[in-house]
Every structure is written in C-alpha cells, then in structure tokens.
matplotlib code that plots the C-alpha trace (Angstrom):
import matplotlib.pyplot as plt

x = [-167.2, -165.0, -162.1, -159.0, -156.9, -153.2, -152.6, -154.1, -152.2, -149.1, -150.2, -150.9, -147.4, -145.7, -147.1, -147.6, -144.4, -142.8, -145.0, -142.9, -139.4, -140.6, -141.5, -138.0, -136.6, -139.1, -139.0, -135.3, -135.0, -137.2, -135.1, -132.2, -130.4, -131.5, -129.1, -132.1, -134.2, -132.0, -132.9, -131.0, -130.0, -126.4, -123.0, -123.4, -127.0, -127.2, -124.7, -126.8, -129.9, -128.2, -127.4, -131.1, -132.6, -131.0, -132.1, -135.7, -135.7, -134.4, -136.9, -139.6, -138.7, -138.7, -142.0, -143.4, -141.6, -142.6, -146.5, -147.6, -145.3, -144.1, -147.2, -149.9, -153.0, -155.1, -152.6, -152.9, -157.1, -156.7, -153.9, -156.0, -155.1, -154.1, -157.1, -159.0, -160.6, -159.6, -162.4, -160.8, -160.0, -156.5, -156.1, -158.1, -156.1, -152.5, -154.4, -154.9, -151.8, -149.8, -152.2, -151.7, -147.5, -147.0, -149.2, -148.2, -144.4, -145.3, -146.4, -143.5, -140.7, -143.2, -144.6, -141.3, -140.2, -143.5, -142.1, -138.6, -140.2, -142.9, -142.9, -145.8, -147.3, -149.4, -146.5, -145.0, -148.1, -148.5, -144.6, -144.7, -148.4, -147.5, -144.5, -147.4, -149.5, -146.7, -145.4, -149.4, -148.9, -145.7, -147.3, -150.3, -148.0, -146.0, -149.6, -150.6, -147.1, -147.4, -150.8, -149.6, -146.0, -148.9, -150.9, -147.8, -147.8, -144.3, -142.1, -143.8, -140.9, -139.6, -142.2, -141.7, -138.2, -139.1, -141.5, -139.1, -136.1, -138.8, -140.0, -136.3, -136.0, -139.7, -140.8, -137.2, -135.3, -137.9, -141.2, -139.3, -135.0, -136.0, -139.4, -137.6, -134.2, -135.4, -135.5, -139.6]
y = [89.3, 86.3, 87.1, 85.8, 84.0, 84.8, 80.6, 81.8, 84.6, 81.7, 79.4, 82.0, 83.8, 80.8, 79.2, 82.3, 83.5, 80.1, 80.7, 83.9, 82.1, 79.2, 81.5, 83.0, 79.7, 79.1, 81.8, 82.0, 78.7, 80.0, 82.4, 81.9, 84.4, 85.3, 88.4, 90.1, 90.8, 93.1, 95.3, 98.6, 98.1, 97.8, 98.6, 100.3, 100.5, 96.6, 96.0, 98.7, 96.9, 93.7, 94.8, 96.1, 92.5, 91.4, 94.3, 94.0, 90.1, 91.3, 93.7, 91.5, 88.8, 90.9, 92.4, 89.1, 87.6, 90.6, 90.7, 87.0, 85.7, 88.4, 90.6, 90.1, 88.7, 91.4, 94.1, 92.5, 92.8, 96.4, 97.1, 99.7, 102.3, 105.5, 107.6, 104.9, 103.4, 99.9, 97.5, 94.2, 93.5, 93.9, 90.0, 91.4, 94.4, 92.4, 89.3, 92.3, 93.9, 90.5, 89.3, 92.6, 92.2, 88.6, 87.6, 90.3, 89.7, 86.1, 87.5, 89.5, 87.5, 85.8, 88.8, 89.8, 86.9, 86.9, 90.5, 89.4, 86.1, 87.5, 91.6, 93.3, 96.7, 95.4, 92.8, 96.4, 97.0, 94.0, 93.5, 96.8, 97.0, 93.8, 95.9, 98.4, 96.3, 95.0, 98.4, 99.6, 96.3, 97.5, 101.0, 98.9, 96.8, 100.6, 102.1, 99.0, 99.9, 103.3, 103.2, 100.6, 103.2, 105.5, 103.3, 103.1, 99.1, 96.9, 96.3, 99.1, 101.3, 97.7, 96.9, 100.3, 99.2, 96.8, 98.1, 100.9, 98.0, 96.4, 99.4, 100.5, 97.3, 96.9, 100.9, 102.7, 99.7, 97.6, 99.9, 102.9, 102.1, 99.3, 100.2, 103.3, 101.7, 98.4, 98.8, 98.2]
z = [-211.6, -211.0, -207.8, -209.2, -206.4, -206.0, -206.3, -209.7, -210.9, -209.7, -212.4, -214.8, -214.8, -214.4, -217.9, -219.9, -218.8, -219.8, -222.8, -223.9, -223.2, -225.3, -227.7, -228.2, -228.5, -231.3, -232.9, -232.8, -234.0, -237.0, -238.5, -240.9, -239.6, -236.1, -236.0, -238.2, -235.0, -233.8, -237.0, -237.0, -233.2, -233.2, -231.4, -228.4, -228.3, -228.9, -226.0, -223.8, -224.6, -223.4, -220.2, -219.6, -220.5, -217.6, -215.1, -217.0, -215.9, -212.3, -212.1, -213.5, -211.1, -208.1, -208.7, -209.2, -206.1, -203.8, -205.3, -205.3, -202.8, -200.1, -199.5, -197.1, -199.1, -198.0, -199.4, -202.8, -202.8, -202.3, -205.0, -206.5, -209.6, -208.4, -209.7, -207.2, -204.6, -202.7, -203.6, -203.1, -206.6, -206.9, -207.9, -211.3, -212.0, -211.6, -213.8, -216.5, -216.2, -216.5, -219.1, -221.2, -220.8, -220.9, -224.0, -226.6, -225.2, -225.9, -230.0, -230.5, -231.5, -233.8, -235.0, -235.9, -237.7, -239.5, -240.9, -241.7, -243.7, -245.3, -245.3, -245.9, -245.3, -242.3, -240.3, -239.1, -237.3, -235.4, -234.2, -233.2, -231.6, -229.7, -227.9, -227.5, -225.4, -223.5, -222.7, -221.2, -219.5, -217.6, -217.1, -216.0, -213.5, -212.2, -211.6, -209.1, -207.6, -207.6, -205.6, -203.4, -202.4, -201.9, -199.2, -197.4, -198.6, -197.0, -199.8, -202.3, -203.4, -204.7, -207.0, -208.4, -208.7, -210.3, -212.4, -213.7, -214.0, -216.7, -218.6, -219.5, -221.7, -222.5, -222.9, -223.7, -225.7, -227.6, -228.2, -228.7, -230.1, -231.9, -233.7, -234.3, -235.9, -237.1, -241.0, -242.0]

ax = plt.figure().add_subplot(projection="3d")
ax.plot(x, y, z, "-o")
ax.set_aspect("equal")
plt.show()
C-alpha cells in the first residue's frame, strides 16, 4: 500500500476543496432561480443554517490547519480509528476521510440542480446520497479525532471541535433538514 505524505494530503485538500467552491459557483450560476436549492428550508431554519455554514467552514478550516499543519508528523502516522491499533497509516485514513467528504460535497450542488432541471424518480437519490457520503466523511474525520483526544494527542480536543463545528451543517442541516424538507 502506497504512504500518502502530508505535502500530499496539502495538494489534495487544497484542489478538491477549491473543486467544491468552484462547484457552487457553477452550479449556482446554472440555475434560473438559485433560491430553489434551498427547497423547503426557509425562515428561521434557512437563517440557522446560514449561521452554521460559517461555523462548518471554521471548523473545517481548523481541523485542516491543526492536522496537516500544526501536528507533529509522527502524530499524524498513528491517527488510528478508535476500534484500532497505531500502524503508521494515518496519512491513508485522513486521504479517505477527506476524499469521502470533499468529493460528494463537490457532487452535491450539481446533483441537485440536475433534480431541479430534470426531475426524475432517481435524481433524489443521488443529491441526497452525495450528502450521505459527505456526512460518513465527517464522521470519518471525528473518529481520527476522537482516537487521537484518546492518545492524549496536542491540539486533539480541537479537531473534535472541529469536527463537531462541520457535522452540524454537513450531518444536522444538509443530510438531515434539507433531504427532509426539500420538496422531491
């Protein structure tokens, strides 16, 4: 199995996570009326999820600061799962965990527009299994953090700040408000 470098997982946040900005733009940019994607999402829950974007994109940012930039490199080999052992791979399991957030969040807004232009009994299933993937991606991303507060890592309890920050807009307002209220 290949060891993925940290310098790596760098270049690979950086351009898929510019990937899923781009993607809003475009898809965004797509849509007659871009007001759609917010579905059944309105009022105070629209404004609430607002708010939680921003602590999502905090949290994100701080996770992904502390992880690939803060840490000693040796901490990051051992970021294990909690169920575990340390085996020096914990460059893989954050390449996964990113890879399984950042690509379907990437999908989504595409996914979604796909729906609103073209509605069919299968476009509900990939909008909403994209916010899926990217929600086990986040739970991915809180396990690595979990395990590493539980070696006693520096800086741990913030990745699972950060961690938790994300999975209230990712887990709470997008896989479960919006697939709920968003009128298939």
């Amino acid at each position: 199995m290949m060891e993925i470098s940290r310098d790596q997982l760098r270049i690979f946040t950086i351009v898929v996570g510019g990937l899923v900005l781009a993607s809003y733009v475009w898809g965004i940019s797509r849509l007659s009326q871009p007001s759609d994607l917010w579905g059944g999402v309105t009022g105070n829950l629209q404004r609430f999820s607002v708010i939680f974007m921003f602590v999502a994109a905090i949290g994100y940012l701080i996770y992904w600061w502390i992880v690939l930039f803060q840490m000693d490199a040796g901490d990051v080999a051992n970021l294990r799962w909690p169920w575990g052992e340390s085996d020096s791979r914990g460059t893989n399991r954050l390449l996964l965990s990113y890879a399984i957030f950042l690509i379907p969040s990437a999908l989504w807004i595409e996914s979604t527009g796909l729906h609103l232009r073209n509605p069919s009994d299968f476009t509900p299933f990939l909008a909403v299994g994209t916010l899926v993937l990217a929600a086990i991606g986040n739970v991915m991303l809180g396990l690595l953090a979990f395990s590493a507060y539980q070696d006693e890592i520096p800086r741990a309890s913030l990745l699972l700040f950060g961690a938790f920050a994300l999975s209230i807009q990712c887990i709470i307002n997008d896989l479960v408000i919006w697939s709920w209220k968003f009128p298939w």
